[in-house]
C-alpha positions as CSV (number, residue, x, y, z in Angstrom):
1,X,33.1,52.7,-57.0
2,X,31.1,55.7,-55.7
3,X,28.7,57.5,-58.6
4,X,30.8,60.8,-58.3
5,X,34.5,59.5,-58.5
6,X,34.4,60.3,-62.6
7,X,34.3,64.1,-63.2
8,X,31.4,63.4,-65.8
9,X,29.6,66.9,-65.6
10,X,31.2,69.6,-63.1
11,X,27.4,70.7,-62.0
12,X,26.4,67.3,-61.1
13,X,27.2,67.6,-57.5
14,X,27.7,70.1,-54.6
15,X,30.4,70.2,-51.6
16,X,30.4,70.9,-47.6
17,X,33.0,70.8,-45.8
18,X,32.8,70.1,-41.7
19,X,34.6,68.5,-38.7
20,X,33.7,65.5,-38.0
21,X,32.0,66.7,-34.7
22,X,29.5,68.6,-36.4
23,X,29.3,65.5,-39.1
24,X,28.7,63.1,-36.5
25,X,26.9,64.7,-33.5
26,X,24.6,66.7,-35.6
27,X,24.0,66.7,-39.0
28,X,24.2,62.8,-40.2
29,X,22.2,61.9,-37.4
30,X,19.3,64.4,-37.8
31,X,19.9,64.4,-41.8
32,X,19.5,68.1,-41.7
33,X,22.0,71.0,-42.9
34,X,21.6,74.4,-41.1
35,X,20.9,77.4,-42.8
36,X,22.7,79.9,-40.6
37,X,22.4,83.3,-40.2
38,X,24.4,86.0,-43.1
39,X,26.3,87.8,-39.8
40,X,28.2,84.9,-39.1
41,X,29.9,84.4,-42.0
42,X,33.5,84.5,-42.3
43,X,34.1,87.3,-44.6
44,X,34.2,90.8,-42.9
45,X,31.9,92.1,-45.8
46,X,29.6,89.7,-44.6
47,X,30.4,89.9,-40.7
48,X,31.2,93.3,-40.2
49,X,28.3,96.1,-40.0
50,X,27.8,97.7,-43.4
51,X,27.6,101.4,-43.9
52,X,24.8,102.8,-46.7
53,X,25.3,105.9,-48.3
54,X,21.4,107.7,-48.4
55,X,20.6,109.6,-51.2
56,X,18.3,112.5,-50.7
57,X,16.2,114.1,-47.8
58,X,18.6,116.0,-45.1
59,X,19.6,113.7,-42.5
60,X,21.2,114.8,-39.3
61,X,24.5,113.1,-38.9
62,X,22.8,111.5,-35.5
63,X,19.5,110.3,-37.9
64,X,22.1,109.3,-40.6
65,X,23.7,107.2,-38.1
66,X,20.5,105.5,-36.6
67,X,19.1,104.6,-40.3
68,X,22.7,103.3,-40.8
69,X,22.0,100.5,-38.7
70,X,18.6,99.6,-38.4
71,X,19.3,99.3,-42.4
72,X,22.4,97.1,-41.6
73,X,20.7,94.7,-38.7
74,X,17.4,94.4,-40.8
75,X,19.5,93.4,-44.4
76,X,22.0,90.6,-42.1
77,X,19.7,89.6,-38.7
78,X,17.0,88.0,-41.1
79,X,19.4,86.7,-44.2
80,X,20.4,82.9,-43.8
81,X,22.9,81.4,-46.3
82,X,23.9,77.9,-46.8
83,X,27.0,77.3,-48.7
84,X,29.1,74.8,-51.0
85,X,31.6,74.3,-53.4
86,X,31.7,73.1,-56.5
87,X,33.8,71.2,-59.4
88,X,36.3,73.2,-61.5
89,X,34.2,74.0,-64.1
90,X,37.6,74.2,-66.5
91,X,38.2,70.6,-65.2
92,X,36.8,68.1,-67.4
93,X,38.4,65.2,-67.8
94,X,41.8,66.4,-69.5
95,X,43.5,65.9,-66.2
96,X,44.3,62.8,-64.1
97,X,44.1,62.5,-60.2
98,X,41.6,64.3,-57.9
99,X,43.1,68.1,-58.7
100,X,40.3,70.5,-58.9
101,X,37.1,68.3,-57.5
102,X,35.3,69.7,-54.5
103,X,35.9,67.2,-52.1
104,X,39.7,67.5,-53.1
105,X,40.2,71.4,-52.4
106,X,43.3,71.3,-49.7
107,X,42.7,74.7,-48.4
108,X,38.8,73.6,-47.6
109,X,39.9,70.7,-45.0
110,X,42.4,73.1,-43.9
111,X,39.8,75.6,-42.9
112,X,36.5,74.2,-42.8
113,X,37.5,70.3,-42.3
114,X,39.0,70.2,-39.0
115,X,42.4,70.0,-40.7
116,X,41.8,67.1,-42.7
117,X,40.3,65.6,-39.6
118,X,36.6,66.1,-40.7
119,X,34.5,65.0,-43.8
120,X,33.1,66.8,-46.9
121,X,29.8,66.2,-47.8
122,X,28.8,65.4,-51.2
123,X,25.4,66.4,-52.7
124,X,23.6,65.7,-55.6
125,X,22.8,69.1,-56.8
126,X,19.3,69.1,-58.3
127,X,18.4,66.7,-56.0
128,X,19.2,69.0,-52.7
129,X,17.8,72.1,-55.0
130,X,14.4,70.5,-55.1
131,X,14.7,70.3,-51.4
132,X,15.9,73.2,-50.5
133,X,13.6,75.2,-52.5
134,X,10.7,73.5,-51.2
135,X,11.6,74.1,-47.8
136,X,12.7,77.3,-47.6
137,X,10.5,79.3,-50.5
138,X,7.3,79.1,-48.6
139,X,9.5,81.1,-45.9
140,X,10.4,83.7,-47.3
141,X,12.4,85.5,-50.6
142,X,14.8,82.6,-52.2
143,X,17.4,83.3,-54.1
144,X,20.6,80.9,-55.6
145,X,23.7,81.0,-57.3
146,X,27.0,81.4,-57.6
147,X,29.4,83.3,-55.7
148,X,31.6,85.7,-57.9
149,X,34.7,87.2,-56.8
150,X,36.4,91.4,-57.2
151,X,37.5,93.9,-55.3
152,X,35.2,97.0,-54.7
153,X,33.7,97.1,-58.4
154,X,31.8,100.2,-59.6
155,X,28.5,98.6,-58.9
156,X,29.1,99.0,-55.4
157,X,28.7,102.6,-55.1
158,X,24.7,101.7,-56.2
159,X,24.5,98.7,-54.1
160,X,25.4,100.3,-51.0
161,X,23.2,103.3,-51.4
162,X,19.7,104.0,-50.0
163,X,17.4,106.2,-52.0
164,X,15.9,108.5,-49.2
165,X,12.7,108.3,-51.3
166,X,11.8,104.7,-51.0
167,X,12.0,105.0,-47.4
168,X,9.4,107.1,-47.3
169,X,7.2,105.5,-49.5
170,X,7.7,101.8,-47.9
171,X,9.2,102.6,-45.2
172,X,12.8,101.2,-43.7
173,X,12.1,97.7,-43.7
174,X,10.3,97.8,-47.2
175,X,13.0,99.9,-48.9
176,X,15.8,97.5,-47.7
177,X,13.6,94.3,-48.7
178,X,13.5,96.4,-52.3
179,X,17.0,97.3,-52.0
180,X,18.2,93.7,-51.7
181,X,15.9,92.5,-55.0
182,X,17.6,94.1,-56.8
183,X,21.5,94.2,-55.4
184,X,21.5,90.7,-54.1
185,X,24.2,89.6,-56.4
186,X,25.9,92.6,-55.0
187,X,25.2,92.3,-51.5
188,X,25.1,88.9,-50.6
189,X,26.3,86.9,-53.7
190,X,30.0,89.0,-54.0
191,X,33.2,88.3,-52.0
192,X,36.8,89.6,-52.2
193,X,39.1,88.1,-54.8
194,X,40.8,86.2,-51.8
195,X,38.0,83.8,-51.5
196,X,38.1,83.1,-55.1
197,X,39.6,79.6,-54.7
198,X,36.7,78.2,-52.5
199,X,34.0,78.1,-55.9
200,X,31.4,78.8,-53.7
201,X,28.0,78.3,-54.5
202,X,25.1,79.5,-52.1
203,X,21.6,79.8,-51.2
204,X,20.0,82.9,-49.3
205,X,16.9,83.0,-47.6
206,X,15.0,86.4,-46.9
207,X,12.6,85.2,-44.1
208,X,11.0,87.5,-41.1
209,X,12.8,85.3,-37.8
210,X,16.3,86.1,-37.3
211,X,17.0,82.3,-36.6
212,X,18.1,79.7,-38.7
213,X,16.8,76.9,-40.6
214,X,16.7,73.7,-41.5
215,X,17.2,71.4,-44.9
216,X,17.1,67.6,-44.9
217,X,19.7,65.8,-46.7
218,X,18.2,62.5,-46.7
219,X,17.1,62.8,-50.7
220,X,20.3,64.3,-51.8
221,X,23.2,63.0,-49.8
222,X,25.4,60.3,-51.8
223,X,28.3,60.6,-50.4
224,X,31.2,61.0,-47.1
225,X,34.7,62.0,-47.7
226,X,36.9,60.9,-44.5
227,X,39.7,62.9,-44.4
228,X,43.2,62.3,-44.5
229,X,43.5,62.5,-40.4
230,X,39.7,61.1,-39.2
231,X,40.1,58.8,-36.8
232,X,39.6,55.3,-37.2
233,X,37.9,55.2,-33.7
234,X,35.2,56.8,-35.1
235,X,34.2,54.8,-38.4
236,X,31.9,52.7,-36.4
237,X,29.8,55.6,-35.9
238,X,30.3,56.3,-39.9
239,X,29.2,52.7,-40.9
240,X,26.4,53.1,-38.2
241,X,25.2,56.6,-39.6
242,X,25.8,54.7,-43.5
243,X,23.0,52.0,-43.0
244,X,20.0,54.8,-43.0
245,X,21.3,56.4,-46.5
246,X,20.6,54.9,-50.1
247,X,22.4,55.0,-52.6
248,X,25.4,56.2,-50.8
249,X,29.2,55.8,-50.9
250,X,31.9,56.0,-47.8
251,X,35.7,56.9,-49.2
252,X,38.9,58.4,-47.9
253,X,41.1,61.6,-49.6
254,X,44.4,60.6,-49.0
255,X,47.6,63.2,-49.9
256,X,50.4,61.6,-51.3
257,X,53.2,63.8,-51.8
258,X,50.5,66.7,-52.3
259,X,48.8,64.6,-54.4
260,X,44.7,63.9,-53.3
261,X,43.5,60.8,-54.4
262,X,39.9,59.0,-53.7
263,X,40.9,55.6,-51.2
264,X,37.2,53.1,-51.0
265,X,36.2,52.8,-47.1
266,X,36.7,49.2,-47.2
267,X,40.1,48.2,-48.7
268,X,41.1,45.4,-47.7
269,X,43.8,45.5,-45.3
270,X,47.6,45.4,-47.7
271,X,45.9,46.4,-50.1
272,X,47.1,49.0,-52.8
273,X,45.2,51.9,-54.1
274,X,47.4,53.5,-57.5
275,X,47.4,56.7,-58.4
276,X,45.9,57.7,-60.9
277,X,48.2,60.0,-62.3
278,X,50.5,58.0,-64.3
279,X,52.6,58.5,-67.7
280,X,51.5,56.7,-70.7
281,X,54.2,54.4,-72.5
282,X,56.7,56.3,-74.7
283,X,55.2,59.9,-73.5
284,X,57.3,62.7,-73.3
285,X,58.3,63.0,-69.2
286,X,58.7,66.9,-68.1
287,X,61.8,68.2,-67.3
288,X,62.8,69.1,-63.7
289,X,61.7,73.0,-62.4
290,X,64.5,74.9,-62.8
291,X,66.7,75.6,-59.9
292,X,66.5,78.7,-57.7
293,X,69.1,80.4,-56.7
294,X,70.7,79.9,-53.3
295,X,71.1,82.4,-51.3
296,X,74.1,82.3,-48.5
């Protein structure tokens, strides 16, 4: 039975989501995630050019303009984020089946695992934190946590607004590096409350090249989620990629009747995996929704 099948502690492990192209052409074979660049994101307020309100001096509209997007290309072209999700923190173990784990998030293989086609990823998280931050602080401005979630808050106002003052005394690319200490969260650690679902957590690197980087896995990987739709064909690649990874488990996320449930790589053949959602004896069964109306 893999380590992370019991929801023992929701911060014990991290989440990514891939297809099973980029699982096994790139990133199992090399051991590396990529830390890819802010502007490719998927969110428009992370893809889309952002427009800063300046506050002071007397800009023409054509200088307001230029400063506009050298601010914009130098706060996205040199930003890499890597990105995960987590447990339901509200979880715990009060519910049976797979609901609210990472590597059981429906909409996630929808979008991100090739349709149930690809795998999810599982870290452990302190272990890939120690990597991460050793391989990426020495490059540059490090900064972690969690995404959080609203819809043009009041903060905004500040976190999109230049003071013309710091330009002049740092100069554009020190008054944006400035900017972004202090309105990271803001900036690059806020999305719209249609993303909400995903419980992203992410790490963003402030580093001079506008390329990405690279984190190895190797110490923190412990396990590959198939899903529901990867093709058999390709497990011999999965048991071959398997052998170079310790500690590390291989299972299947099966949906039956909407329901995920955890399914070990190697049951034998006949075999039948329960579900774990089942109804003690003598409980109290729930009664049946209540009927909609029909409409002729």
């Amino acid at each position: 039975m893999p380590l992370w099948f019991d929801l023992e502690d929701p911060n014990r492990y991290l989440y990514h989501y891939t297809t099973r192209q980029a699982a096994l052409g790139s990133i199992l074979p090399t051991g590396e995630l990529r830390v890819g660049l802010f502007r490719y994101m998927n969110d428009p307020r992370e893809s889309k050019d952002w427009l800063f309100s300046v506050e002071g001096g007397n800009q023409s509209a054509q200088d307001f303009a230029a400063l506009n997007l050298e601010a914009t290309a130098l706060a996205k072209s040199t930003s890499k984020i890597i990105s995960f999700t987590c447990d339901d923190p509200l979880l715990g173990n009060e519910q049976f089946g797979e609901f609210g784990r990472g590597y059981a998030h429906s909409a996630l293989w929808a979008h991100y695992g090739g349709g149930h086609s690809g795998v999810c990823l599982v870290f452990d998280r302190e272990r890939l934190r120690e990597t991460v931050k050793r391989t990426l602080h020495p490059k540059g401005r490090l900064y972690a946590g969690a995404v959080t979630y609203a819809d043009a808050p009041a903060d905004e106002i500040d976190a999109f607004t230049l003071l013309y003052a710091d330009v002049e005394r740092l100069g554009i690319d020190g008054a944006i590096e400035e900017h972004i200490a202090k309105w990271h969260p803001a900036l690059f650690f806020r999305k719209s409350r249609e993303w909400e679902n995903e419980r992203e957590y992410r790490w963003l690197l402030r580093s001079p090249e506008p390329v990405p980087e690279f984190v190895s896995i190797r110490d923190s990987l412990r396990g590959l989620v198939l899903g529901h739709d990867f093709p058999r064909a390709d497990l011999d690649t999965v048991d071959h990629i398997s052998a170079h990874f310790s500690d590390f488990s291989v299972v299947w996320c099966k949906w039956e009747n909407g329901i995920p449930k955890l399914i070990p790589r190697d049951l034998p053949a006949g075999a039948i995996a329960i579900n774990a959602r089942f109804w003690a004896a003598g409980a109290r069964r729930p009664l049946p929704p209540p009927s909609l109306e029909v409409v002729s």
